[in-house]
Every structure is written in structure tokens, then in C-alpha cells.
C-alpha positions in Angstrom: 0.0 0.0 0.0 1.5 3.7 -1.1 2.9 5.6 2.1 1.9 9.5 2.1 5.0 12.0 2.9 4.3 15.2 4.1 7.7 17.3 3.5 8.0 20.2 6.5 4.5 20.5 6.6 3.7 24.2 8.0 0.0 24.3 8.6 -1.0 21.8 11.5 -4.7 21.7 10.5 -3.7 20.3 7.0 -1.4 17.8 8.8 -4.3 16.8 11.0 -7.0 16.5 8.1 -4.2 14.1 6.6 -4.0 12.2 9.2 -7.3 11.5 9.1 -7.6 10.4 5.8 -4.7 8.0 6.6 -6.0 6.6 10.0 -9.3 5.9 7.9 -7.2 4.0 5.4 -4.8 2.1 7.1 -1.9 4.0 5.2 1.3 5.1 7.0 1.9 9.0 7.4 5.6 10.3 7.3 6.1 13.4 8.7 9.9 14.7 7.2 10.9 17.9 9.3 11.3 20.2 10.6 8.1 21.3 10.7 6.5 24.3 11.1 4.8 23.5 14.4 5.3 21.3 17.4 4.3 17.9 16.9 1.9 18.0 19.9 0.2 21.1 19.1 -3.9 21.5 19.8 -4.7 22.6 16.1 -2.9 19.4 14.5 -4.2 17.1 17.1 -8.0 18.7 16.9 -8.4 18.6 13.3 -7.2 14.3 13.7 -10.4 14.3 16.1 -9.8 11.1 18.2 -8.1 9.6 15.3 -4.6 9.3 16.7 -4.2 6.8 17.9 -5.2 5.0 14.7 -2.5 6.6 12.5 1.0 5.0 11.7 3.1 7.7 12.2 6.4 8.1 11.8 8.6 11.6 12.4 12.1 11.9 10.5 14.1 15.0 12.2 15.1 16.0 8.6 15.5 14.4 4.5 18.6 12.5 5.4 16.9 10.7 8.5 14.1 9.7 5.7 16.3 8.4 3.4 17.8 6.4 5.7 14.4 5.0 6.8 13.3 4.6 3.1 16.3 2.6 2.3 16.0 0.3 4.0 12.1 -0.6 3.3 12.6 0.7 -0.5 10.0 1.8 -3.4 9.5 4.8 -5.4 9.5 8.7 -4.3 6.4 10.2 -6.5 6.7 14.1 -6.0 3.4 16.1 -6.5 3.8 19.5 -7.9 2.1 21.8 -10.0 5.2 21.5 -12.7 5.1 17.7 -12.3 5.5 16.0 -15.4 3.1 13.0 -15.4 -0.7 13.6 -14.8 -1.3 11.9 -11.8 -4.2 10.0 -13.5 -2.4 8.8 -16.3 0.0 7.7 -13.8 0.7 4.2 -12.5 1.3 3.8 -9.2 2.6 0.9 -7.3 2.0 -0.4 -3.9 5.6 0.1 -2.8 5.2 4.2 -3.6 5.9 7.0 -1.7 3.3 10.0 -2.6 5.5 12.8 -1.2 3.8 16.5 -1.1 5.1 19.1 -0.3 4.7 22.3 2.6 1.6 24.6 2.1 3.7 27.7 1.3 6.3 26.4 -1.3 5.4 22.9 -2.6 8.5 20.3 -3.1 11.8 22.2 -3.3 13.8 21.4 -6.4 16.7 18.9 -4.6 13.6 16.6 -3.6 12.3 16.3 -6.7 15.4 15.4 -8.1 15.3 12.8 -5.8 11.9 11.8 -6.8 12.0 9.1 -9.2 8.7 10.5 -10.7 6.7 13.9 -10.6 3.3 13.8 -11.1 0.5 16.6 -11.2 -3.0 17.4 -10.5 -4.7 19.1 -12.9 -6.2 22.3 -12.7 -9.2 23.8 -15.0 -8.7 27.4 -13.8 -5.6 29.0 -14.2 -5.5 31.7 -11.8 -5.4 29.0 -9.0 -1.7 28.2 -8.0 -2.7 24.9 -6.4 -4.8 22.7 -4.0 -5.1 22.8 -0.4 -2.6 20.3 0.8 -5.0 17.5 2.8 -7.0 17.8 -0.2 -4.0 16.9 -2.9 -3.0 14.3 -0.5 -6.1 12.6 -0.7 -6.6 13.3 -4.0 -3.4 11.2 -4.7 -4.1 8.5 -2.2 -7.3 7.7 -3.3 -6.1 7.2 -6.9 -3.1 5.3 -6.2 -5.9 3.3 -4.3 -8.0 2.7 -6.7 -5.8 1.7 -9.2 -4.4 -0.9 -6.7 -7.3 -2.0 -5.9 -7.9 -1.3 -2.2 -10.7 0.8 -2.5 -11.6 -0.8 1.1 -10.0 -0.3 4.5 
């Protein structure tokens, strides 16, 4: 099952709405710092409701301490950003994938999507909108990569 990789997520409610999503599907969250709050904060942990204790979290201090973790477990880094190259639809995903999305503010910096061994984005009808809300591009992504695994269900 696809892991979901927040990148020094800044805005705890988004990070809480994620969580969310991945306590409901069994997914693991990776939270790669630092982070633009404290892990423990009221905002992140109220907008995961009572959901905590349901999501498979895991906090890397920084890129290198995730690379490290992701070594040693392996599969592909899929970036989502606006200037992806692959729609994420056309896409196809594979159980061993790591959706990584970026902070709220700036997206996926370029040294991690040179890291990524595919970019994928979400596409847009209007143009004056720069890009989703995070929780929502995170599920957006989940869900697909779910559906064309299969695992539509918990």
C-alpha cells in the first residue's frame, strides 16, 4: 500500500486532516521535518479528532533521517507539484510508492524532486489558482493510487 509523505509540513490543521484520511485507510503517514509546528500542538491534534491513535506515524528530524528509513524498506519517491510531469491520472502507481507533497507555502523544493523518481501533477481547469489545499491533494493522490491498486476498502 502507497505511504503518504508530508515534507515540512507548516499548517497543523492540513497535517491533521491528513491524518485523518490516513487513519481511515490504514496508510502510514511520514512526517519529514522540521516542521512548522510542534508535533503535539492543539490545532494538529484537533483537526485528527480522536483519530490518533489509529495513524501509523512516523517523524524523520530531517531528508537525510528519511532516506535512511526509506532505504532500508525501498519503493519509489512520486513528488506532487504543479510542474510535475506525469498527470497523476495517467500515472501508474505501485503499492511500494511513496506519494511525497510538499509544505503549504512552497510545494516540493527542487533537490527533492530530483530525488523523486517520478513527478506527477494534479490538474487544474482554472488558471488563476496556483494549487490545492494540501490534505485535499493528499487525498486526492491517495485515493487514486488506491483505486488503481485495488484497495478501494479499509
Amino acid at each position: 500500500m502507497p505511504f503518504v509523505v508530508l515534507y515540512k509540513p507548516q499548517i497543523p490543521p492540513n497535517t491533521g486532516n491528513i491524518a485523518r484520511t490516513c487513519a481511515a485507510t490504514g496508510t502510514e503517514l511520514h512526517l519529514v521535518g522540521p516542521l512548522g509546528f510542534d508535533i503535539s500542538d492543539r490545532y494538529l491534534k484537533r483537526a485528527g479528532l480522536d483519530y490518533w491513535p489509529y495513524v501509523n506515524l512516523h517523524h524523520h528530524i530531517g531528508l537525510e533521517d528519511f532516506q535512511a528509513f526509506h532505504q532500508q524498506r525501498g519503493g519509489r519517491w512520486i513528488g506532487f507539484s504543479v510542474s510535475g510531469s506525469d498527470n497523476y491520472l495517467k500515472f501508474e502507481f505501485r503499492a511500494d510508492d511513496w506519494l511525497l507533497f510538499g509544505s503549504e507555502t512552497t510545494g516540493l523544493p527542487p533537490e527533492v524532486l530530483a530525488l523523486c523518481a517520478n513527478t506527477v501533477y494534479i490538474p487544474m481547469s482554472q488558471p488563476h489558482v496556483r494549487s490545492l489545499n494540501l490534505s485535499v491533494s493528499a487525498a486526492v493522490g491517495l485515493f487514486e493510487a488506491r483505486r488503481q491498486l485495488g484497495i478501494l476498502s479499509g
